[in-house]
N, CA and C atoms as an extended XYZ file, in Angstrom:
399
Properties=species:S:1:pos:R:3:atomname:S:1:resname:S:1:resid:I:1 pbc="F F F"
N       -12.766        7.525       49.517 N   UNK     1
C       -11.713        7.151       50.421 CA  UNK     1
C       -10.540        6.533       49.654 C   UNK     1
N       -10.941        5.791       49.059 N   UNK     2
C        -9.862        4.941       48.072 CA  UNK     2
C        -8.779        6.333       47.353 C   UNK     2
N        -9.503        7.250       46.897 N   UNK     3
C        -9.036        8.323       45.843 CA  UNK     3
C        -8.054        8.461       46.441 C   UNK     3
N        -8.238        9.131       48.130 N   UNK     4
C        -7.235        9.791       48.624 CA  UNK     4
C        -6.201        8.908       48.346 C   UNK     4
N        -6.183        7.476       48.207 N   UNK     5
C        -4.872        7.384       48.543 CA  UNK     5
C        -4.526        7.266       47.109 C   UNK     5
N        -5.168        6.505       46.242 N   UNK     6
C        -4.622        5.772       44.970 CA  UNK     6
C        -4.131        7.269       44.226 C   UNK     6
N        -4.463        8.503       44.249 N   UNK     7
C        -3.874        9.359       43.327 CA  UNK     7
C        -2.700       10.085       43.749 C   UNK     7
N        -2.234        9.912       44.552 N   UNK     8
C        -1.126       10.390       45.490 CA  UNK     8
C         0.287        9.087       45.214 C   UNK     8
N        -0.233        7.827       45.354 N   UNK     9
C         0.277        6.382       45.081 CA  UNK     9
C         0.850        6.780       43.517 C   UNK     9
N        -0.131        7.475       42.833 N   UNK    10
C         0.362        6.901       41.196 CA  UNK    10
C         0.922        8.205       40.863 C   UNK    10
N         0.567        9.404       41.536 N   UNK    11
C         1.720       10.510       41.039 CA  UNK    11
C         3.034       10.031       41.633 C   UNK    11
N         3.379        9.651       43.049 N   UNK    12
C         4.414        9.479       43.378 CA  UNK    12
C         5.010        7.761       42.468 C   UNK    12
N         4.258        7.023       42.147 N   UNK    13
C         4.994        6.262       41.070 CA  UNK    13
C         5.183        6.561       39.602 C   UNK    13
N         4.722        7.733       39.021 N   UNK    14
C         5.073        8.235       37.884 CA  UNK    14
C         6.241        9.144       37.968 C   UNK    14
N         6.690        9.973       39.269 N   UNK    15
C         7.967       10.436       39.493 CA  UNK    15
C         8.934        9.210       39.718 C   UNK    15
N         8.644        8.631       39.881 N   UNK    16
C         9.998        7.482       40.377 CA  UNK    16
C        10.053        6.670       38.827 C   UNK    16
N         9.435        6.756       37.927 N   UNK    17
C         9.207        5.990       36.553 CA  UNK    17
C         9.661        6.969       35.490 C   UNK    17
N         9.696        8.483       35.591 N   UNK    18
C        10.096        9.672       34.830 CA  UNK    18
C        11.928        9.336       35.190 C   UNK    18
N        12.233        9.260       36.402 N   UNK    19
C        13.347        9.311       36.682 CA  UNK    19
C        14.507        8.117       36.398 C   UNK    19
N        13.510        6.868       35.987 N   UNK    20
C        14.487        5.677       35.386 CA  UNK    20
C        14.493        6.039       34.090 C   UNK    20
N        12.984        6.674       32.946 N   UNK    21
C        13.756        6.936       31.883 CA  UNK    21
C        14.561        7.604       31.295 C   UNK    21
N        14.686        9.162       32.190 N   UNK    22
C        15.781        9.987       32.154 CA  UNK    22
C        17.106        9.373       32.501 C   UNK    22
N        17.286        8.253       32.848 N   UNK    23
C        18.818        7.370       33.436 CA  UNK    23
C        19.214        6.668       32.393 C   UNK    23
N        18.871        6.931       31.436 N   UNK    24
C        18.805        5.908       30.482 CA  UNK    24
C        20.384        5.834       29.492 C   UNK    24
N        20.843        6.351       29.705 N   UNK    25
C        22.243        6.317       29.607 CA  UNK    25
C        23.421        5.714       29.163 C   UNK    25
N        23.239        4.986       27.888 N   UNK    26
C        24.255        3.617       27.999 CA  UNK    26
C        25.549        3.719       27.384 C   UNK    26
N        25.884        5.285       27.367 N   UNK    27
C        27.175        5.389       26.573 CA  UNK    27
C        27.681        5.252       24.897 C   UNK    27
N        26.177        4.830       24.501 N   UNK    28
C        26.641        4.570       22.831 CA  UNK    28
C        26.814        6.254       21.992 C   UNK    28
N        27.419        5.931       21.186 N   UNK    29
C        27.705        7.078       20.537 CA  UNK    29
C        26.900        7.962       19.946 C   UNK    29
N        26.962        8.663       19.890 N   UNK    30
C        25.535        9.372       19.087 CA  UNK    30
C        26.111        9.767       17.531 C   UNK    30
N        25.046        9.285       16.985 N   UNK    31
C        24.890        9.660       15.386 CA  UNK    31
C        24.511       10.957       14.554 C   UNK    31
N        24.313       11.443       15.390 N   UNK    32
C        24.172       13.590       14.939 CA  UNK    32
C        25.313       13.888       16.195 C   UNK    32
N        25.965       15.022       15.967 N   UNK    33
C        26.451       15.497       16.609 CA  UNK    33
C        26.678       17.579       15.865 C   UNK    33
N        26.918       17.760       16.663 N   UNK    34
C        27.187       19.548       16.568 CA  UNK    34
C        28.762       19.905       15.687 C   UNK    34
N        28.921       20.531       14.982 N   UNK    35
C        30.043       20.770       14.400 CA  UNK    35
C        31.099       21.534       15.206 C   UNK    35
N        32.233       20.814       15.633 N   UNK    36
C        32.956       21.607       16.402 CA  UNK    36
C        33.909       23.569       15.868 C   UNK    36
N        34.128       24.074       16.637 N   UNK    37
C        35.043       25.009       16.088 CA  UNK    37
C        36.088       24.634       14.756 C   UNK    37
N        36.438       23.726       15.089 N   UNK    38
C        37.546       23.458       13.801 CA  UNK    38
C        36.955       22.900       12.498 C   UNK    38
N        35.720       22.213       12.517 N   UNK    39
C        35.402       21.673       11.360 CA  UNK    39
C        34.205       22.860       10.988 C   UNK    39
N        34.224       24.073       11.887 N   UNK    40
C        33.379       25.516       11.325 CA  UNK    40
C        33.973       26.143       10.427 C   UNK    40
N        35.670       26.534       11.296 N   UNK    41
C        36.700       27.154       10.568 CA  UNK    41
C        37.185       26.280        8.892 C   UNK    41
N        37.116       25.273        8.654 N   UNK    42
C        37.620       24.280        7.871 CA  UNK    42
C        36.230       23.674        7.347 C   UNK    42
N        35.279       24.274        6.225 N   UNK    43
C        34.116       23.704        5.909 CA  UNK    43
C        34.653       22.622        4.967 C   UNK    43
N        35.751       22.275        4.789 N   UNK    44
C        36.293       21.972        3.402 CA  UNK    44
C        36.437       20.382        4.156 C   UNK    44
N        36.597       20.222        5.026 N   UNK    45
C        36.812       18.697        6.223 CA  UNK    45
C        35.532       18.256        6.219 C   UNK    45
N        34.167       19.024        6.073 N   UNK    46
C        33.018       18.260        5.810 CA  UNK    46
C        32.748       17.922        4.579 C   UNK    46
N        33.283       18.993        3.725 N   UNK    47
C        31.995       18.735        2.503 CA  UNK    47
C        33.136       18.359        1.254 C   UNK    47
N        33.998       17.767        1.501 N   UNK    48
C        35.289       17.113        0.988 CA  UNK    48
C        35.047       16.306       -0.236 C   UNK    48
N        35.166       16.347       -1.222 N   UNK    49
C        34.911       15.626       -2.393 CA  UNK    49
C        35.868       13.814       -2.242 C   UNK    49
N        34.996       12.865       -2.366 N   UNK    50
C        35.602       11.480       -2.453 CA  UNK    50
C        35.781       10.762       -3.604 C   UNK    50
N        36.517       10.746       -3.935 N   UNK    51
C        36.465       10.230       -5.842 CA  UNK    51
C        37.053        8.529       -5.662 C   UNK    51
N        36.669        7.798       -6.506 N   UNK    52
C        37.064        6.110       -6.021 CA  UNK    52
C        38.863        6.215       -6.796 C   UNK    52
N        39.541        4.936       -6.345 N   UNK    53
C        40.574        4.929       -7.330 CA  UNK    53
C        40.504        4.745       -8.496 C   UNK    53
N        41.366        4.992       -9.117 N   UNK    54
C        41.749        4.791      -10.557 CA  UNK    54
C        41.022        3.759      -11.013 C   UNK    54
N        41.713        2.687      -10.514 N   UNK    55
C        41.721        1.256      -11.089 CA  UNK    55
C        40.130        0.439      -10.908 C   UNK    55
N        39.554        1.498       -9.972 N   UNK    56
C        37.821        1.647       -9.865 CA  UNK    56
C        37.151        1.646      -10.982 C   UNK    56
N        37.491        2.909      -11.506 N   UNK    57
C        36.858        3.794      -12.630 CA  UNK    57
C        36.566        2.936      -13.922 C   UNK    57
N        35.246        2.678      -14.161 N   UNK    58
C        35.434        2.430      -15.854 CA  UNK    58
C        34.456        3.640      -16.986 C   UNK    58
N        35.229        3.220      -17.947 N   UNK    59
C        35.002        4.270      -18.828 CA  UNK    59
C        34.100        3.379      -20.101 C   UNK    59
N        33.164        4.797      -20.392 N   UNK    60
C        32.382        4.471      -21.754 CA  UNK    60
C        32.288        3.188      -22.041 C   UNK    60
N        33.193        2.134      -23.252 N   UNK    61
C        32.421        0.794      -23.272 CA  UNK    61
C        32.554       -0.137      -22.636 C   UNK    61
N        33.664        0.140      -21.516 N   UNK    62
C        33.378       -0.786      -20.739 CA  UNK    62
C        32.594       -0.745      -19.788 C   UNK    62
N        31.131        0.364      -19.813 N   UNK    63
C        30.354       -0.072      -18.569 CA  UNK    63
C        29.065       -0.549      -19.141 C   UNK    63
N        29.257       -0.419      -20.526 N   UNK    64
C        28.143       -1.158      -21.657 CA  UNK    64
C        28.424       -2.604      -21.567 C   UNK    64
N        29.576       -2.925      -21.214 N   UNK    65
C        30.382       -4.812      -21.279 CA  UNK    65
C        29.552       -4.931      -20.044 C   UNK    65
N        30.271       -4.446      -18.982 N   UNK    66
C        30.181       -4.601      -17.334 CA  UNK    66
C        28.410       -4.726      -17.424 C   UNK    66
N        27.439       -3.673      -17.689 N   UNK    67
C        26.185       -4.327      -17.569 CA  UNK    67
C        25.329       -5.471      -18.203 C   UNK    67
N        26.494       -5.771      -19.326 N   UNK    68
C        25.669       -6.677      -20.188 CA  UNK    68
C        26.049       -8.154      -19.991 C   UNK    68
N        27.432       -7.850      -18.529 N   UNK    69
C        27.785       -9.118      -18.466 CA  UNK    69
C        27.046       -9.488      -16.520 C   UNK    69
N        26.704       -8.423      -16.605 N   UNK    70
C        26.208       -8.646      -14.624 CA  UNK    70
C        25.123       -9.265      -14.878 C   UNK    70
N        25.224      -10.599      -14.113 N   UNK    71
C        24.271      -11.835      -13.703 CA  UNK    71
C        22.888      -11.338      -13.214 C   UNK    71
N        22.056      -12.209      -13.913 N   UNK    72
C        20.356      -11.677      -13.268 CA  UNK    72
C        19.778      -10.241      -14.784 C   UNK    72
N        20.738       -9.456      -14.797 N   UNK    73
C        20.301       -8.262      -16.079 CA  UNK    73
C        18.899       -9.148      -17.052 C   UNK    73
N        19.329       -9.818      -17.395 N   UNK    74
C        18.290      -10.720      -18.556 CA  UNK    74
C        17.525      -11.150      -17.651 C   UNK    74
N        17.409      -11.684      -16.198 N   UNK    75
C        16.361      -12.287      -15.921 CA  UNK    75
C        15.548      -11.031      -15.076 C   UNK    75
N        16.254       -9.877      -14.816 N   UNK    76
C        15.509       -8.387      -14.400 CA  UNK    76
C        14.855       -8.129      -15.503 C   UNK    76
N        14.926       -8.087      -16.437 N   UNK    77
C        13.846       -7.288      -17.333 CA  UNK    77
C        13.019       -8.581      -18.054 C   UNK    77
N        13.316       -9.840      -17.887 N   UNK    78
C        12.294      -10.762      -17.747 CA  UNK    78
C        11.000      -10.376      -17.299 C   UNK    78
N        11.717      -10.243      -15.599 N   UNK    79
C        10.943      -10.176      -14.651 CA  UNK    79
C         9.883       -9.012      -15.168 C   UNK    79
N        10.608       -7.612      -15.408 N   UNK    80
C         9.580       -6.686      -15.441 CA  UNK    80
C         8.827       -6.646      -16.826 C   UNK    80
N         8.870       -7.548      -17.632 N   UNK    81
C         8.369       -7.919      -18.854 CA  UNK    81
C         7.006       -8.146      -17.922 C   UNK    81
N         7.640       -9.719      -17.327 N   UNK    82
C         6.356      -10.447      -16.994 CA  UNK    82
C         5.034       -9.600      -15.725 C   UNK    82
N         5.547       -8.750      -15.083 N   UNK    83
C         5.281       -7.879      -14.211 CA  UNK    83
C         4.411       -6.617      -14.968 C   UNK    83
N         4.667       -6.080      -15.972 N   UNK    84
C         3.914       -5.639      -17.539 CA  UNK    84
C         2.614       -5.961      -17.974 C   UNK    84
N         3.158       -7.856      -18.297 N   UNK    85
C         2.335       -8.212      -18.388 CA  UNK    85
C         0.836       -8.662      -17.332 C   UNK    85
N         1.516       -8.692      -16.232 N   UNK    86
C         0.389       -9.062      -15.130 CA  UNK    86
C        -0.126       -8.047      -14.694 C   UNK    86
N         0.462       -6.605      -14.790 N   UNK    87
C        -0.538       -5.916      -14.108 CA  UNK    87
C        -1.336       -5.429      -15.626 C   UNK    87
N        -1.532       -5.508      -16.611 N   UNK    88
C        -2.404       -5.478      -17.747 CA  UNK    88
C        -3.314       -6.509      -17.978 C   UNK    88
N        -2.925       -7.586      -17.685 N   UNK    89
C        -4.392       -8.397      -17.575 CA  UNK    89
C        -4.862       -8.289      -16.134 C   UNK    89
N        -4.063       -7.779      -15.268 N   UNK    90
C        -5.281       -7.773      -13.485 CA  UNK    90
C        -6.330       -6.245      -14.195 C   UNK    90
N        -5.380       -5.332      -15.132 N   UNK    91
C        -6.340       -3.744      -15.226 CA  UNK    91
C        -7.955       -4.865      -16.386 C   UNK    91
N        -7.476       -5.912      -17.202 N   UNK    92
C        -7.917       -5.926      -18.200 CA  UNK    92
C        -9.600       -6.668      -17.036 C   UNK    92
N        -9.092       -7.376      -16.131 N   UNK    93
C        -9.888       -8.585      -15.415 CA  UNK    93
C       -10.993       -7.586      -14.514 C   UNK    93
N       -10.445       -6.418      -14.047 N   UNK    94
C       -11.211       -5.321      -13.423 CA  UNK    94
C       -12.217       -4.578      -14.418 C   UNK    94
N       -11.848       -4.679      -15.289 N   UNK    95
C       -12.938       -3.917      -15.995 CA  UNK    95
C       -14.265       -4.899      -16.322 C   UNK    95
N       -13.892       -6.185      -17.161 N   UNK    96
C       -15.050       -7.112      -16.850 CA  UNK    96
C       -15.339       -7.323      -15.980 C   UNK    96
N       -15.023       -7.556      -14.799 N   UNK    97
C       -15.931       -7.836      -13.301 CA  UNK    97
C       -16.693       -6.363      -13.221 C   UNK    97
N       -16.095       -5.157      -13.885 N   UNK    98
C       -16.961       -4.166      -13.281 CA  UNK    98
C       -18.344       -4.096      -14.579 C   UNK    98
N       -18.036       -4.249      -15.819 N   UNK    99
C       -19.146       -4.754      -16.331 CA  UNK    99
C       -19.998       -5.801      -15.788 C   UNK    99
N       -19.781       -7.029      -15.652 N   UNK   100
C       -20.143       -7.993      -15.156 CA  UNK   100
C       -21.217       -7.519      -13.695 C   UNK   100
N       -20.683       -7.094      -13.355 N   UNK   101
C       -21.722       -6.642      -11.930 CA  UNK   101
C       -22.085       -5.510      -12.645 C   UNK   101
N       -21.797       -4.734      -13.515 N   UNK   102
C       -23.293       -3.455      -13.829 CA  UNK   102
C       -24.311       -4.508      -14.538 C   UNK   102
N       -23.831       -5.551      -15.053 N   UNK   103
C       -24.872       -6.230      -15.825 CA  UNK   103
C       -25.708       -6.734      -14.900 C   UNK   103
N       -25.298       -7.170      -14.208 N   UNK   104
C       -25.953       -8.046      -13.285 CA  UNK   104
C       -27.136       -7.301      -12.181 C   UNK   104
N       -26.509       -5.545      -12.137 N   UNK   105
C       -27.460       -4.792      -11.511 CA  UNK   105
C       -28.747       -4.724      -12.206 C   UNK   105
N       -28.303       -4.497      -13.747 N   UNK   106
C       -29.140       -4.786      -14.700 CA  UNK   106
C       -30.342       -5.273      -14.757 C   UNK   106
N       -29.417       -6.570      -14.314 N   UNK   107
C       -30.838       -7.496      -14.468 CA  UNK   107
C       -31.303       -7.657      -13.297 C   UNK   107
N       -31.192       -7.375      -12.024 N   UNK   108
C       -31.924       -7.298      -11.050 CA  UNK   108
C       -32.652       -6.780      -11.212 C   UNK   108
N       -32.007       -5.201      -11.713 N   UNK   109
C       -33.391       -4.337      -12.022 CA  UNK   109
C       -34.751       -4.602      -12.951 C   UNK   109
N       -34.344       -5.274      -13.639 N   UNK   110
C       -35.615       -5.271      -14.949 CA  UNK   110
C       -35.949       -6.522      -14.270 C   UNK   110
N       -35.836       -7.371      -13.151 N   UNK   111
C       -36.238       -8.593      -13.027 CA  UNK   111
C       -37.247       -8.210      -11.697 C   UNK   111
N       -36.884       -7.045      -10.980 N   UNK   112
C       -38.279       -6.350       -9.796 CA  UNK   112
C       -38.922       -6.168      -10.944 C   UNK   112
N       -38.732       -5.023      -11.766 N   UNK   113
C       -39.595       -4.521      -12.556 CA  UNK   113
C       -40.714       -5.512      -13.466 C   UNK   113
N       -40.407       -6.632      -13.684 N   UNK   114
C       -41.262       -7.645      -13.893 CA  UNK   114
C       -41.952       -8.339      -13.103 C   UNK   114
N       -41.457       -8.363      -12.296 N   UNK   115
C       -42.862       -8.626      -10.893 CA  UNK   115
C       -43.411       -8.082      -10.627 C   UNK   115
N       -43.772       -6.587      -10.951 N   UNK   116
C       -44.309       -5.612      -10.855 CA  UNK   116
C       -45.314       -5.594      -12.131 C   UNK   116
N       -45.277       -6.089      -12.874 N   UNK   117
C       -46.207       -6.158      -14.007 CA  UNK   117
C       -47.284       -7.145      -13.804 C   UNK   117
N       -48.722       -6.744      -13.726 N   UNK   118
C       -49.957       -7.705      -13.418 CA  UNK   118
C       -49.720       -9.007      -14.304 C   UNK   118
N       -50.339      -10.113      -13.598 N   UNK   119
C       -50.215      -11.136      -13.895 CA  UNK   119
C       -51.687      -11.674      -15.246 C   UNK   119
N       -51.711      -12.869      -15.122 N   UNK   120
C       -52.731      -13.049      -16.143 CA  UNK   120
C       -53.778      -13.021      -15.233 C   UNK   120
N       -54.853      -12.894      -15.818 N   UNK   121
C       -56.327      -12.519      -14.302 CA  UNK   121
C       -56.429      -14.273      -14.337 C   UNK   121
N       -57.355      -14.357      -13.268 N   UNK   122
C       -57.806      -16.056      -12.659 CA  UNK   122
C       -58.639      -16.452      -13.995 C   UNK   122
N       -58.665      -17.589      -14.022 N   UNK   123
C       -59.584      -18.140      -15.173 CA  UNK   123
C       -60.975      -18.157      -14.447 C   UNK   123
N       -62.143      -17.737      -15.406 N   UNK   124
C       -63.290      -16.998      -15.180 CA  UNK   124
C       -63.766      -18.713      -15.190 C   UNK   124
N       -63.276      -19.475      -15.500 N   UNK   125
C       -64.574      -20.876      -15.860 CA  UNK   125
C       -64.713      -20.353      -17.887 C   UNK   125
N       -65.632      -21.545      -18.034 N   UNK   126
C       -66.141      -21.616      -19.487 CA  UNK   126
C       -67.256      -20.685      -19.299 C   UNK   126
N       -67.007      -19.968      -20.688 N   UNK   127
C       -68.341      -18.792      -20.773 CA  UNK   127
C       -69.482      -19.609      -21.137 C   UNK   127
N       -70.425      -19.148      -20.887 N   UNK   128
C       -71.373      -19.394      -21.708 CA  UNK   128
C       -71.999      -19.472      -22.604 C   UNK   128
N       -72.430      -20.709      -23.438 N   UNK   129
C       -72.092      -20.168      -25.077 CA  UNK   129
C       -73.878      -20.099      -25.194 C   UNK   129
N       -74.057      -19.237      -26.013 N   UNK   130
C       -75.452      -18.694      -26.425 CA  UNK   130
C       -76.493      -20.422      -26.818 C   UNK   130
N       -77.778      -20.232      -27.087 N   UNK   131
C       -78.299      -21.585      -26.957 CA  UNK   131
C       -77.765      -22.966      -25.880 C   UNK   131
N       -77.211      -22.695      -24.770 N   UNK   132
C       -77.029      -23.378      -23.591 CA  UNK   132
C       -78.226      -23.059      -22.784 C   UNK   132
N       -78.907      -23.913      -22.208 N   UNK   133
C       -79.606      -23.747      -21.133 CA  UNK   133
C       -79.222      -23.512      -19.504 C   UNK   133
């Protein structure tokens, strides 16, 4: 009884919920768009070469100056010095832990395997020594 109604209820609220997100509408611009007729005819308006100004441009040694004078350069390859160095001792620290635990399987193993080896038998008492009554 319930069915009849509740599936009839939730198709007709999934049409009324399809239809607010299709409204969705807010006028912002869109970021792809289709190439009109004129920029078909005129490929040269898209694919337009941009070159910086002049007074932009540096040449040969001065972009050897310019990097050797930009702030942080010395403390970037610090960094990836020290970054070098840390991931070579984390590779160096993985390999002993992975020894370290084969050893250790090691000795688990040979340490069942010794419990497994008979023990000393019970002490029998003092034998009997010949001429005893």
């Amino acid at each position: 009884m319930k069915s009849r109604l509740l599936i009839p209820a939730a198709v007709l609220l999934m049409g009324v919920s399809a239809g607010a997100w299709a409204d969705d509408d807010d006028g912002a611009e869109a970021t792809i768009r289709l190439m009109g007729t004129a920029e078909a005819e005129r490929p040269d308006a898209v694919t337009k070469t941009i070159t910086l100004p002049a007074h932009l441009m540096v040449e040969g040694d001065d972009q050897v100056a310019t990097v050797d004078k930009a702030k942080g350069h010395d403390k970037a390859n610090e960094r990836l010095d020290k970054r070098e160095k840390g991931l070579s001792q984390a590779d160096a620290a993985r390999e002993k832990g992975a020894e370290m635990s084969e050893k250790a399987k090691e000795n688990r193993e040979a340490r069942g395997r010794a419990d497994e080896r008979p023990g000393r038998p019970d002490n029998p008492g003092q034998p009997d020594g010949p001429g005893r009554p």
